[in-house]
N, C-alpha and C positions, 0 to 999 in steps of 0.2 A: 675634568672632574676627578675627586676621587678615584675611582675608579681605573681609570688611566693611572693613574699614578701607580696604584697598586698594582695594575697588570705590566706596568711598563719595570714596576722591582721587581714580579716574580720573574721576568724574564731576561734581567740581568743577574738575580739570585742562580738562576739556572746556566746561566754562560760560565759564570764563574764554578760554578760547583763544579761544572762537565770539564771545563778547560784546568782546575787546579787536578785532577783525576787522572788527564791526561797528561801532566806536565809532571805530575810525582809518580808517573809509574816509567814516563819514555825521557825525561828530561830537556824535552825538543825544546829549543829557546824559544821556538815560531811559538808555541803551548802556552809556555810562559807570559811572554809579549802581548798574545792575548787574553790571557787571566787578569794583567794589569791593564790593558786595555778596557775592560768590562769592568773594573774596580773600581777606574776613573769616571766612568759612565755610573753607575751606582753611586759614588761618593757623587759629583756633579746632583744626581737627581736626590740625596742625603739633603744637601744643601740647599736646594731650589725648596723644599718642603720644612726649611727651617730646623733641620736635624745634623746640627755642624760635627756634635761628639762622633754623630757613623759616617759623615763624610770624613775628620778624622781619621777616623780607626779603618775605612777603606785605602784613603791615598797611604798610610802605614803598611798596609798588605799590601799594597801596590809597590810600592818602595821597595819592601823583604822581597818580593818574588824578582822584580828588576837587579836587586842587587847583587841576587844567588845568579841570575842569566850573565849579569855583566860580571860577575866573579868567571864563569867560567867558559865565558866568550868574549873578551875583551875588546876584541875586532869587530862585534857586531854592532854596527851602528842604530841598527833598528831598536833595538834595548835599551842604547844609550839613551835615543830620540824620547823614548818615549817614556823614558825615566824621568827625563825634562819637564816631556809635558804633564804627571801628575804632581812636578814639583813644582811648578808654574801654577799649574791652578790650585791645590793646595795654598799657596802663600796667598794667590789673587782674592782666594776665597775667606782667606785671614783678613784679609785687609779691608774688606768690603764687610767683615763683621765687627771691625772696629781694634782687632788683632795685630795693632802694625810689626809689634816686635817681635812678633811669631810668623809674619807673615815675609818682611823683610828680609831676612835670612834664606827662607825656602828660593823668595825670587832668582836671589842672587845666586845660589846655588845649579838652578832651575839654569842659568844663563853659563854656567861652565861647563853641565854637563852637556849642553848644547854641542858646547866646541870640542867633548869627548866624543859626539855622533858626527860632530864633522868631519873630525879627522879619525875617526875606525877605520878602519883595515875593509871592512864588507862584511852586509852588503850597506853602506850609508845613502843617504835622498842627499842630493846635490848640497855644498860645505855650505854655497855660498846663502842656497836658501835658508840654512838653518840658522847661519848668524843671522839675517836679515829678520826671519820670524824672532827670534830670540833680543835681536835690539829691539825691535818694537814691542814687545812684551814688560821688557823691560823697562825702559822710555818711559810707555803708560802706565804701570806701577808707580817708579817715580815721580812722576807729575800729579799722579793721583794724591800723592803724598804732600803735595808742593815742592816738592825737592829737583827743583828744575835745573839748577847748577848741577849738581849732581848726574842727573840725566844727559846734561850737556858732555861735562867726564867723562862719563860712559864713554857715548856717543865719539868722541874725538879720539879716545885709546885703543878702540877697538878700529877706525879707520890708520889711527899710527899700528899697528899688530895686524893688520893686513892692507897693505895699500894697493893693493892690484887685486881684489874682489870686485869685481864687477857690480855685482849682488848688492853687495853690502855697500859699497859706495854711494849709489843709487837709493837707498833706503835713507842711509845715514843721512843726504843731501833734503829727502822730503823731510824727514823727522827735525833738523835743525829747521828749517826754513820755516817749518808749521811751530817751533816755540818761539821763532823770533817774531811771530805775527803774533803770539799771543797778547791777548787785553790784559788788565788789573791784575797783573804777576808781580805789583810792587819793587819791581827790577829796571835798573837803571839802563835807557832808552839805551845809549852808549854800549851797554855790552850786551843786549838782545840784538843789538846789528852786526856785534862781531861773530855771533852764533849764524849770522845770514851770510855773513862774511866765509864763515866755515863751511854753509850748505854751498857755498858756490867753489868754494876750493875742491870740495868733495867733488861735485860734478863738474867740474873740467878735468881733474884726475881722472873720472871715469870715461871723458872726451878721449884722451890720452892712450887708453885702454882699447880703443875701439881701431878692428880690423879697417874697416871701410868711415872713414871722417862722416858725423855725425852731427852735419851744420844744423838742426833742431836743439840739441841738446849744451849744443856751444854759443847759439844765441841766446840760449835759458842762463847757462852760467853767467856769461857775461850779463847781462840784464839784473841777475842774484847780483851781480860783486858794484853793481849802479849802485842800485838800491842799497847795498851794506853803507856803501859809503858814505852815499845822501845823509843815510839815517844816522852818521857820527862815528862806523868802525873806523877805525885805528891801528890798521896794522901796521905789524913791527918790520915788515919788508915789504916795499910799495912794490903791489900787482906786478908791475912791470919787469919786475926785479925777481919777482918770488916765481921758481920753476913751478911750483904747483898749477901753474897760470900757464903755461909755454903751447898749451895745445890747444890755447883760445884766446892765443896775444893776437892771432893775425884777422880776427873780426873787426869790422870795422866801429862797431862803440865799443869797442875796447881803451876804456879808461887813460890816458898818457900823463 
């Protein structure tokens, strides 16, 4: 009810007041980190109550206070991280009010400064999770958009820009696999199978990767690269040929 609502603002009105208090008098980034933390939380319930201008004008104060921490902690991944995430839900929250071109921009940005919390210095949450979250953040904006080639882009640059992410390999591999299943995308049959084509290159790369051979996850690829092909992909170097394939040529329905 009401009421919730209102106790659930005084009580982010209150984190923020106490945490911007403690963060302008000690500078502690942790201070900080949470002042934008509680801003996002506030702007999020702004928005749930149909009040976009102060969800708004919160992920703005979120932004300033992130920007003053990562001005003068630039190794701190956790500032990065979570500069991302008001700028991720920000744009998310554009978009889903009908805001694309205000909201576009923040995603995208949202997704680089990701790969600034990746690679900080300390303390960062593991690189690989953060792409992973941040492709699929991304992805689903995209597509929410219809803009599924696009998403594909993405998707393939960020596995060429890291090809030994575990993480991201992995992710990258569900995420193509689930647009090339998609229905009524008015997208020609032929190149949604080379997008399945792509999930299964992705995860035999991530075959490749692995300490101890991973016959579950090599039987999945190959089964993805059946199916690509069934469905009409087309690659430009036949499986057989293509190293991306080398650590799941020796199953036996492997393609010849």
């Amino acid at each position: 009810g009401r009421a919730s609502w209102d106790e659930a603002r005084r009580v982010f009105d209150r984190a923020v007041a106490e945490g911007e208090l403690l963060w302008r008098s000690t500078s502690l980034a942790d201070a900080g980190v949470a002042v934008a933390a509680a801003l996002a939380g506030s702007a999020t319930l702004h928005a749930q109550c149909g009040e976009g201008d102060a969800a708004a004008a919160d992920f703005a104060r979120a932004e300033t206070v992130l920007g003053a921490v990562c001005a003068a902690e630039p190794g701190n991944g956790k500032a990065w991280y979570h500069r991302a995430y008001a700028s991720f839900n920000d744009g998310l929250l554009r978009l889903k009010s009908g805001e694309a071109a205000a909201g576009e921009p923040l995603l995208a940005r949202a997704a680089e400064l990701v790969e600034r919390a990746a690679t900080a210095a300390s303390p960062s949450p593991d690189a690989g999770a953060l792409r992973a979250l941040a492709l699929r953040n991304r992805t689903a904006a995209l597509v929410m958009l219809g803009r599924d080639r696009d998403a594909v882009a993405n998707i393939r640059r960020l596995i060429a820009a890291h090809p030994r992410d575990a993480r991201l390999l992995e992710t990258a591999c569900r995420l193509l696999n689930g647009l090339a299943s998609m229905e009524d995308r008015g997208l020609p049959a032929p190149e949604m199978a080379m997008w399945r084509l792509d999930a299964a290159r992705a995860l035999a790369q991530r075959v490749a990767l692995a300490k101890v051979p991973d016959q579950m996850l090599a039987r999945r690829a190959v089964e993805m690269l059946r199916r690509a092909l069934q469905e009409g992909a087309k690659p430009a170097t036949p499986p057989d040929r293509d190293p991306s394939f080398a650590a799941v040529r020796g199953e036996v329905d492997f393609p010849r």
